[in-house]
N, C-alpha and C positions, 0 to 999 in steps of 0.2 A: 432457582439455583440450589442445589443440594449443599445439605454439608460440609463435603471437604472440598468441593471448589470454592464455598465461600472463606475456609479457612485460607485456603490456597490463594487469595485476591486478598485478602485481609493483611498474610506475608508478604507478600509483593510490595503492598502498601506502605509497609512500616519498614521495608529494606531501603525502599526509593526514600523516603524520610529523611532515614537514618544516614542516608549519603549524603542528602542535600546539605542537612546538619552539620557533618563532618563537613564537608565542602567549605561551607560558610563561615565554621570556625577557624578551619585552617587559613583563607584569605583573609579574614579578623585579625588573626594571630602574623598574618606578616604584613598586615596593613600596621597595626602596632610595631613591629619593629622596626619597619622604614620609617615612622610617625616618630620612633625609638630616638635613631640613629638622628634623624633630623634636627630632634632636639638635642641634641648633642653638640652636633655643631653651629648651632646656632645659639647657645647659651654664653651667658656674660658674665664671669665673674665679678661677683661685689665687691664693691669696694668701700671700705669704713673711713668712717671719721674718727677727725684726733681723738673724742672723745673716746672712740674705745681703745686707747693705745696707752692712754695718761691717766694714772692716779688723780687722785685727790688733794694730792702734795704736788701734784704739778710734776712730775718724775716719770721718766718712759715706764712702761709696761712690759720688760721684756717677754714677760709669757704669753702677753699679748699678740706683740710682735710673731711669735714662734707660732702661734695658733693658726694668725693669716697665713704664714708662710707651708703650714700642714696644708693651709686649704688649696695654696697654688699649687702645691704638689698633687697633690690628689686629681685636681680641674685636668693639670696637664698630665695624669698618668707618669710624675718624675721614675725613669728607672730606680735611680741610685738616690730616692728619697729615705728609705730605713737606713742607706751607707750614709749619708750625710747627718742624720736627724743623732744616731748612734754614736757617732763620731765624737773621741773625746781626746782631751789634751795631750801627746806623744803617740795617739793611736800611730799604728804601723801606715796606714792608707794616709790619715790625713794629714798627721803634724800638726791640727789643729782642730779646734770645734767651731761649728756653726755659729758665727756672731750674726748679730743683728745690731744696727745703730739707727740715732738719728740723727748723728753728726752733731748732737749739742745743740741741736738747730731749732725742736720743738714742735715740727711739723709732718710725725711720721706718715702721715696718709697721705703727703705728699712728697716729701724729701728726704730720704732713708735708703736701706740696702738693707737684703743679709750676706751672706757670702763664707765662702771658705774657700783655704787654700791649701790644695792639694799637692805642693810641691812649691818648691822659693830656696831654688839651690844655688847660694851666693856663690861659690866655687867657677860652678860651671855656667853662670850666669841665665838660668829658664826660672820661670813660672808655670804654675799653673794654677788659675783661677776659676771657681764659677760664682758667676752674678745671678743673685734672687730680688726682684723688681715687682711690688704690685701694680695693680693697674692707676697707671696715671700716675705711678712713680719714681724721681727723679733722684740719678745720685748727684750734688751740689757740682757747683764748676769747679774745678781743682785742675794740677796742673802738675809735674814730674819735675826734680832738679836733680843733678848730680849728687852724688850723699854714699856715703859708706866705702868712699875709692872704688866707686863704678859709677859710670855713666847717666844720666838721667834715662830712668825707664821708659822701653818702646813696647808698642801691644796692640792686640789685633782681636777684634770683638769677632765670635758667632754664636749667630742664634739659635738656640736650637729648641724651645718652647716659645711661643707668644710673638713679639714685635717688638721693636724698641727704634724711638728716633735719636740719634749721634747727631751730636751739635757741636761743632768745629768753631775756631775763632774766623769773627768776621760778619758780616751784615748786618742788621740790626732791628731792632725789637716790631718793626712795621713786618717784619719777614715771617712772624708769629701767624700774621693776620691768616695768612694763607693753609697753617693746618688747622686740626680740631680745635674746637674752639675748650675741648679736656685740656689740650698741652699748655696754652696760655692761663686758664683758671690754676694749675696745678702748681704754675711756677712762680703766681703771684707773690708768696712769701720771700722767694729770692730777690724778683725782681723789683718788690718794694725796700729791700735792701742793698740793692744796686750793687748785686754780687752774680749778675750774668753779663759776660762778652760774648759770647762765644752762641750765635745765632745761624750759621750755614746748618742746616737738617737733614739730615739725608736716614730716611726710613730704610729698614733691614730687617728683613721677615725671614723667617725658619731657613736655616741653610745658608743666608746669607754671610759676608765676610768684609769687615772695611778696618782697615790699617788706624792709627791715628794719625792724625794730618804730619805734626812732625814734631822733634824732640822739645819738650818746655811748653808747647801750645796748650792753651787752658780747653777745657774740653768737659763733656758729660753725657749722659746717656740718661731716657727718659723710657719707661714702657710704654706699650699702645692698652686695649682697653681692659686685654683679659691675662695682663703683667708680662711676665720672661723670664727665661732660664738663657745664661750665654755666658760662653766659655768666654774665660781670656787666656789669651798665649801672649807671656811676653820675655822682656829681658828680667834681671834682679829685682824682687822689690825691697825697695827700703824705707821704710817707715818713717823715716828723718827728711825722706826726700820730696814727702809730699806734704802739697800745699792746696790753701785753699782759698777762694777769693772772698768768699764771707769772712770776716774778723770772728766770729761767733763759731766759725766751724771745729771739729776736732775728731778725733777718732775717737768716740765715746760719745754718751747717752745724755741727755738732758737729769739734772738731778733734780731734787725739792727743794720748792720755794724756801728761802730763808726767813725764818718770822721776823718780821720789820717789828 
């Protein structure tokens, strides 16, 4: 073989290569991205313990609280996560800022909220609400009375990040047995203080829609593993009008131990 057919076989060589290479990288490259995508949704948000929620004084954490709540935004991509996080007292959108609680309760990895209210026009009697839940957390059983010369508040839950199971009045604590065995660990704190009725469950996944059962009925709403985002639509809220079936509950944070 002379010369330039051996140069000529040599390019051939290192073009076919060169393709296969390209070739190999490229189904690499979108074998990782379905591998990508997979793991996306298949991932589980974490969920913390009290310890990382509570001081040393025994006192909520609220920046703590605020951090997990960046993190569910983030997992579920929240649109309106900067309009919320931004949001400050008389803002024009909200009328109010993002709170977080733990109801006085002392059990934030299990029994807390944050939330804001985007609208609460006693006039015209609407709400508008949204609920922030992490995973495997439950807001206490509470329950609506008439209060402020309007009627005891009516509302209707949707999902529209994560899961959440709605527990109506009625059945009773054997009817636990039958979901995960997260939702029963999660509510022990409640239910060791003999502050849940309200046992009918009825799960609601993205999109979904359930009224509450009916005016004055104690009621609550628990997340499933990877938290929730979910509107409330309702009537007036009044702050006076709600109740709670813990004696310990409040709207407000758990403070520091007092030195005995």
């Amino acid at each position: 073989m002379n010369r330039s057919r051996w140069f000529a076989a040599l390019t051939v060589l290192m073009v076919l290569a060169l393709s296969v290479s390209t070739f190999a990288f490229q189904n690499s490259r979108r074998g990782g991205i379905r591998e990508g995508r997979a793991a996306r949704g298949e991932r589980v948000m974490p969920k913390h313990e009290n310890s990382f929620y509570y001081k040393a004084d025994g006192s909520f954490n609220e920046e703590a609280g605020r951090q997990a709540f960046e993190e569910l935004f983030r997992f579920h991509r929240y649109s309106l996560a900067k309009t919320v996080l931004d949001a400050a007292p008389n803002s024009s959108l909200a009328g109010d800022k993002l709170w977080i609680l733990d109801f006085n309760l002392g059990d934030f990895s299990n029994v807390g909220m944050a939330g804001i209210f985007f609208v609460n026009d006693k006039e015209h009697g609407y709400f508008g609400h949204e609920i922030y839940l992490l995973p495997y957390q439950m807001i206490p059983e509470h329950w609506h009375v008439a209060a402020e010369d309007k009627p005891a508040k009516h509302e209707v839950w949707q999902v529209r990040n994560g899961s959440v199971w709605c527990f109506a009045e009625g059945g009773s604590e054997a009817d636990l047995d039958a979901l995960p065995v997260e939702v029963k660990n999660a509510m022990k704190s409640q239910l060791d203080a003999k502050a849940i009725t309200a046992f009918q469950a009825k799960e609601l996944k993205v999109g979904d829609m359930l009224p509450l059962s009916g005016l004055d009925r104690k009621h609550f709403m628990m997340a499933g593993p990877n938290g929730a985002i979910v509107t409330e639509y309702a009537s007036f809220h009044a702050a006076s009008g709600l109740k709670f079936s813990n004696p310990d509950g409040k709207v407000g944070n758990t403070e520091a131990k007092k030195a005995e």
